[in-house]
C-alpha positions, 0 to 999 in steps of 0.5 A, spaced: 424 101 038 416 100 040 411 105 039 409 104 047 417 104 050 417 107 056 425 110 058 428 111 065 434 115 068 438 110 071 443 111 077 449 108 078 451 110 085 443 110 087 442 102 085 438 102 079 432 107 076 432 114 079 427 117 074 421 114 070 417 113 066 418 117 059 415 117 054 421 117 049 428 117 049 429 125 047 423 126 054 428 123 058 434 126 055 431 133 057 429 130 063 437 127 065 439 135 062 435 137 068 437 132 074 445 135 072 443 142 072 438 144 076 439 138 081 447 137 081 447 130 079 453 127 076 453 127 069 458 121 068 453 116 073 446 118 070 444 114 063 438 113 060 435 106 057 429 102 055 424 100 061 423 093 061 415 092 059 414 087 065 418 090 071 416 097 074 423 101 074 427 095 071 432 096 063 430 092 058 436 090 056 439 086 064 432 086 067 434 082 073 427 080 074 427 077 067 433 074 068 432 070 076 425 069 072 428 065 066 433 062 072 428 059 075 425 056 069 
């Protein structure tokens, strides 16, 4: 993990990224717990991943900006 990761709350049921940025995993732990108790989101559909450094809103790991990118090349 690098010492400027940032981390997002993703959504499946929204498409994508719902809540970013944090500035490590357990900020965004806290901040999914808040979407589920105060906001009512479901709990199953919310998880927290690495950003993608280069694309705003985007996991790291499945960053489809990255991978039309690399397509492309």
């Amino acid at each position: 993990m690098s010492t400027n990761a940032e981390y997002g709350i993703f959504s499946e049921a929204a498409g994508g990224c719902i809540y970013a940025p944090c500035h490590s995993p357990e900020e965004a732990a806290r901040e999914r717990e808040r979407l589920i108790t105060e906001d009512g989101e479901d709990a199953g559909d919310l998880t927290v991943n690495e950003l993608c450094p280069d694309h705003e809103e985007q996991p790291k790991h499945g960053c489809e900006d990255c991978a039309t990118e690399e397509n492309a090349s």
